[in-house]
C-alpha positions as CSV (number, residue, x, y, z in Angstrom):
1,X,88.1,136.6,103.9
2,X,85.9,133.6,104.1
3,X,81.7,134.7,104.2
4,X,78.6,134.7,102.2
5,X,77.4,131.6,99.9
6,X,80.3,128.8,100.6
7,X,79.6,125.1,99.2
8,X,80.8,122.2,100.9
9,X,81.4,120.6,97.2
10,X,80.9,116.7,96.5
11,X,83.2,114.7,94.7
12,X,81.9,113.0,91.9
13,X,83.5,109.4,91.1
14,X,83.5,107.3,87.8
15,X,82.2,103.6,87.6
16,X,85.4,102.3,88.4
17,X,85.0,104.3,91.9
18,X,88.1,106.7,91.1
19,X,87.8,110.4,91.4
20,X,86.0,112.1,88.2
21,X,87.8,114.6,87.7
22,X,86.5,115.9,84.6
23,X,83.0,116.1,86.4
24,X,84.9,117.9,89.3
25,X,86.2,120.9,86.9
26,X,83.0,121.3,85.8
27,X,80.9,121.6,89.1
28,X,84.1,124.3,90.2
29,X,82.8,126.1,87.0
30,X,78.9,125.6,87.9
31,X,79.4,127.5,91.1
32,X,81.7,130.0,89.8
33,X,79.2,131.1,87.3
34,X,76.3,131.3,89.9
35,X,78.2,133.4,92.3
36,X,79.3,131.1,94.8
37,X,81.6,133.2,97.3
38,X,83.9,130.3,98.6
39,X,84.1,126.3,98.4
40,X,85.6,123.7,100.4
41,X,87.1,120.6,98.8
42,X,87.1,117.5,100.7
43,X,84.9,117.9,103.6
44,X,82.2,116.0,105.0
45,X,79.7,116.4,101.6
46,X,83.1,116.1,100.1
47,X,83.8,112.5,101.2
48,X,86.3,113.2,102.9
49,X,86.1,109.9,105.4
50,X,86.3,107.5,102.1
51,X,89.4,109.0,100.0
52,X,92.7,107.9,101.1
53,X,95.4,110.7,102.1
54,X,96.7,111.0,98.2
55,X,93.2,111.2,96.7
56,X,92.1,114.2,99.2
57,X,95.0,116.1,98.6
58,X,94.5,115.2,95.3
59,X,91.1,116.6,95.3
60,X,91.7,119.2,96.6
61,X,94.7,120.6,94.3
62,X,92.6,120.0,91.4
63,X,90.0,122.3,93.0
64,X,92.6,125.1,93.8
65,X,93.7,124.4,90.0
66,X,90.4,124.5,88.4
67,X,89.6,128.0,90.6
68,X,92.3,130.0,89.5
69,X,92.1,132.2,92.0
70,X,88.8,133.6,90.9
71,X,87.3,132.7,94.0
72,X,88.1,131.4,98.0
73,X,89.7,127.5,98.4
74,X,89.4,125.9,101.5
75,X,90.6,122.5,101.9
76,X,88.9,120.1,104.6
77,X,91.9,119.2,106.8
78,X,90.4,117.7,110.2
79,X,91.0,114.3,112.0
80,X,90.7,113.0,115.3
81,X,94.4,112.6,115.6
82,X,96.3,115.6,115.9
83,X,99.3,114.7,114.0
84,X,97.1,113.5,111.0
85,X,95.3,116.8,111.1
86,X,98.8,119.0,111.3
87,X,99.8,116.2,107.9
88,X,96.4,117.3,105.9
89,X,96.6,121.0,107.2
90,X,100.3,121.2,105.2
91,X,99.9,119.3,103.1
92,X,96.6,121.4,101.8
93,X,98.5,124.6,102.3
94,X,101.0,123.0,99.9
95,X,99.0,122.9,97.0
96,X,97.4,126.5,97.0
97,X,94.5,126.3,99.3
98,X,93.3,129.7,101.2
99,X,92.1,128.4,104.4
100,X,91.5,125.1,106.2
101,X,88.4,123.4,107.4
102,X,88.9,121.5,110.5
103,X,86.6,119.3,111.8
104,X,86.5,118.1,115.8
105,X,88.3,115.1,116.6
106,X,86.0,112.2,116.0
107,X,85.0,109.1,118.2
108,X,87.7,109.7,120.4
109,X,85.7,112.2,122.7
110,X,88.3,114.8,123.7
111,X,87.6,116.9,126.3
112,X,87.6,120.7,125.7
113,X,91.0,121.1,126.9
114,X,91.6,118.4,124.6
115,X,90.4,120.5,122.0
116,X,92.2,123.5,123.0
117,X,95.3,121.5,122.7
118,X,94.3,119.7,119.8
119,X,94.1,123.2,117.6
120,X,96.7,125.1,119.3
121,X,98.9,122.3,117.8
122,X,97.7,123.1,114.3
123,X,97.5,126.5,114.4
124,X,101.5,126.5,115.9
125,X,102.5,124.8,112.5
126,X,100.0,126.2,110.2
127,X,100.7,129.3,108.0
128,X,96.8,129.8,106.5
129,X,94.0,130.6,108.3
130,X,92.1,127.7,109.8
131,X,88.4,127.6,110.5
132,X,86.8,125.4,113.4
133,X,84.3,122.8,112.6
134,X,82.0,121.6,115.3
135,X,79.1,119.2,114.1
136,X,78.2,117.2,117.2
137,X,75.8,115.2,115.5
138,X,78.3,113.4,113.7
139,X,81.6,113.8,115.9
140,X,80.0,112.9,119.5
141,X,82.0,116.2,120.1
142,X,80.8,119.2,121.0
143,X,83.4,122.5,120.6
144,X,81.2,125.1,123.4
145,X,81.3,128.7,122.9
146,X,83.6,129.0,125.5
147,X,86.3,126.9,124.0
148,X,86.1,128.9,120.7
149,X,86.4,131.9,122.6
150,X,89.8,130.8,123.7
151,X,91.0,129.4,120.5
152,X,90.0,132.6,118.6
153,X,92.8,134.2,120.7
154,X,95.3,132.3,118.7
155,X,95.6,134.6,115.2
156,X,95.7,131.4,112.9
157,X,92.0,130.5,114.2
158,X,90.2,133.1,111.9
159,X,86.4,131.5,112.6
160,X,84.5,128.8,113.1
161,X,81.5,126.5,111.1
162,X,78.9,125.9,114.2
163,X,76.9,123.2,112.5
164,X,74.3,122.5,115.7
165,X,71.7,124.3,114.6
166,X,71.2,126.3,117.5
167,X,70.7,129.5,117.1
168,X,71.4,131.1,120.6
169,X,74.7,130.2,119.8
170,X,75.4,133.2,117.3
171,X,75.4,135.7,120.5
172,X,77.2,133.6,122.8
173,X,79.9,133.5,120.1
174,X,79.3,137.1,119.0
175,X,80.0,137.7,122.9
176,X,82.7,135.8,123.6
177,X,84.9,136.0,121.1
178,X,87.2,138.4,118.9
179,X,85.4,141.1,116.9
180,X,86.6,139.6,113.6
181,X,86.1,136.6,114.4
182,X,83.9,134.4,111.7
183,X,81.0,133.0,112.3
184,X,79.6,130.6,109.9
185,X,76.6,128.6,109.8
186,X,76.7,124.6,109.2
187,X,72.7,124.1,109.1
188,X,71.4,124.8,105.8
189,X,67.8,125.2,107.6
190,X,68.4,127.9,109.8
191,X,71.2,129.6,107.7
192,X,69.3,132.5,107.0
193,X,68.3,133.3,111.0
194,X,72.2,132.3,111.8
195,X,73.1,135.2,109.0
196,X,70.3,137.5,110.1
197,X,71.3,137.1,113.6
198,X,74.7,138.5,113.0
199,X,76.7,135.3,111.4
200,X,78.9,136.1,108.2
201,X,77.6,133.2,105.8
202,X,77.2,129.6,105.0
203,X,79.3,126.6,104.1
204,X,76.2,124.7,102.6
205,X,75.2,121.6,101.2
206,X,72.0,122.7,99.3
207,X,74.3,125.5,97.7
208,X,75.7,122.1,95.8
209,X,72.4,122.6,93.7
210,X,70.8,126.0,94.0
211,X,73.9,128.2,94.3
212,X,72.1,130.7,92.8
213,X,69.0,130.6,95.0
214,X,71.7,130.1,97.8
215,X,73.9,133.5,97.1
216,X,70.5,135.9,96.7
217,X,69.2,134.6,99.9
218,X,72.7,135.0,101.5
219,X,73.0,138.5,100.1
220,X,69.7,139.6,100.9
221,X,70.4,138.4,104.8
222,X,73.8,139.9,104.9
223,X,72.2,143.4,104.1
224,X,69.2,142.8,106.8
225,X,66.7,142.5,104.5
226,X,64.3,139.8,106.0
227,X,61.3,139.6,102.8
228,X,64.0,139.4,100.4
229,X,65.6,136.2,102.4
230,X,63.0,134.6,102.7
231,X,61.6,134.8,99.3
232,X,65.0,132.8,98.3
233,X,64.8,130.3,101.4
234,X,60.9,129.8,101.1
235,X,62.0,128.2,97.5
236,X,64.8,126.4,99.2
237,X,63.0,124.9,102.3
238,X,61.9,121.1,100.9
239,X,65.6,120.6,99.6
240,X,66.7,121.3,103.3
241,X,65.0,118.3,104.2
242,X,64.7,116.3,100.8
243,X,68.6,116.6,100.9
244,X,69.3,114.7,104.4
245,X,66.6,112.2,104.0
246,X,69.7,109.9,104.1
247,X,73.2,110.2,105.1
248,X,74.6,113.7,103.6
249,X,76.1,113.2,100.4
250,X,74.0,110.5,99.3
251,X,70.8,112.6,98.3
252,X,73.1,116.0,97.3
253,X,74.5,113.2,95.0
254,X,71.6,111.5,93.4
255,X,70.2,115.5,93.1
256,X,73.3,116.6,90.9
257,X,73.4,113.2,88.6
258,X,69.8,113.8,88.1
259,X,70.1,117.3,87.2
260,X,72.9,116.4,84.6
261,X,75.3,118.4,86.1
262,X,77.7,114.9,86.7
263,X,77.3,111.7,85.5
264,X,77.1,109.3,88.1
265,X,75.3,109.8,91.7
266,X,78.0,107.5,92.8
267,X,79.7,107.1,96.5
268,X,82.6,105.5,98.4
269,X,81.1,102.2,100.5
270,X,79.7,102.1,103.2
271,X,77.7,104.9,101.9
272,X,75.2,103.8,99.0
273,X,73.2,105.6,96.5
274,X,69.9,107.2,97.1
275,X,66.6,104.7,98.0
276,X,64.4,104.8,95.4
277,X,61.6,105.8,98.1
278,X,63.1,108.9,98.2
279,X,63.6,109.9,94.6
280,X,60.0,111.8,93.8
281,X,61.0,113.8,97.3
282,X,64.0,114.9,96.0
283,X,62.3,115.9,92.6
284,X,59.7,117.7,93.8
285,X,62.1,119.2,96.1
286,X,64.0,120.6,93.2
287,X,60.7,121.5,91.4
288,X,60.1,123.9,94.3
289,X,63.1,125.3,93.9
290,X,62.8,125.7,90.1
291,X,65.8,123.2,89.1
């Protein structure tokens, strides 16, 4: 249901700091031109940690709106408190979304069996698919193979977003768990290995820009064919670093306002916009990649 080239999609704001959703419509139409397979509204890259319950949900029905149904909606619906999580998980199913993004419970430091409980809870009440998120380097939490091996027992778990970068994770979980059970990568920079390796796509941030770039070089890995991957990545390979020179959004940001496809590079405090130190990086990141 859920594979290939999948953007974790920003949310653009106007000067007053409210949602722009005029801008929003139009990246939805961006990525639907370029053959984007999937998006997620309101995750990480999405802001979710700045936009108050109403706003996300919000956000996220204006996606499912703006979609139509032409491709995959999957709303970001994680928390580090379980009932909050169950809250955003229904209340995202409410308003049209295929799937749900959930991220590991943040700062709190479950234990696995934490997490087992954690997502067993959501996945009792929840009626779409929901797909694991585990990015230690920004939860303090790390979701091991073997725990997602148990959870993808439960038939509402459909997959999982591994966003460590390690690669020897795609067989452990390829071992381990269900047959059709989903693997997607979180690392932009080793997205192609992950989908070489046997993973079933991407839920990017550099698709944000490149989506085109992003679904050949998907496509071309999904079929095995290594030359024709990398001919897409090698253009890609300074935005995977240009674009986390700060905090993820806050270059993906700056990237889109300067490519005119929204007007303001804008973010939600404590997140600021780009450092101008890092604005002829970014450019000549998106000259490489023919932006």
């Amino acid at each position: 249901m859920f594979s290939g080239s999948i953007v974790a999609l920003v949310t653009p704001f106007n000067e007053d700091g409210a949602v722009d959703f005029n801008a929003l419509n139009a990246l939805v139409e961006f990525h639907i031109e370029q053959g984007t397979d999937a998006i997620v509204a309101v995750g990480t890259t999405g802001e979710s940690a700045t936009l108050n319950p109403k706003e996300h949900i919000e956000v996220v029905e204006a996606v499912v709106k703006a979609v139509d149904g032409r491709v995959k909606v999957i709303g970001g619906a994680g928390a580090n408190a379980t009932q909050e999580a169950i809250d955003l998980t229904l209340a995202c199913e409410a308003v049209g979304v295929d799937g749900t993004l959930s991220v590991t419970p943040y700062y709190n430091k479950p234990t696995q069996a934490g997490l087992v409980a954690h997502y067993t809870a959501i996945a009792e009440v929840a009626a779409k698919p929901i797909i694991l998120y585990n990015v230690p380097g920004r939860t303090c939490c790390d979701l091991l193979p073997e725990t997602a091996a148990e959870l993808s027992k439960l038939p509402g778990i459909i997959g999982i977003k591994e966003a460590t970068g390690d690669l020897s994770r795609v067989a452990k979980l390829k071992e381990l768990c269900r047959d059709d059970f989903l693997l997607l990568s979180g690392d932009d920079a080793t997205a192609m290995e992950f989908i070489l390796l046997g993973g079933h796509g991407v839920i990017s941030v550099t698709n944000n820009v490149v989506p085109g770039v992003f679904k050949a070089m998907c496509a071309a890995a999904a079929e095995g064919d290594r030359t024709a991957a990398a001919e897409h990545n090698d253009k890609m390979t300074g935005l995977y670093s240009a674009l986390f020179t700060e905090a993820n959004p806050i270059p993906v940001k700056w990237a889109l306002a300067e490519m005119g496809k929204m007007p303001l590079a804008d973010l939600r405090l404590p997140l600021t916009t780009l450092s101008e130190a890092h604005h002829d990086t970014v450019r000549e990141a998106l000259a490489q990649a023919g932006v």
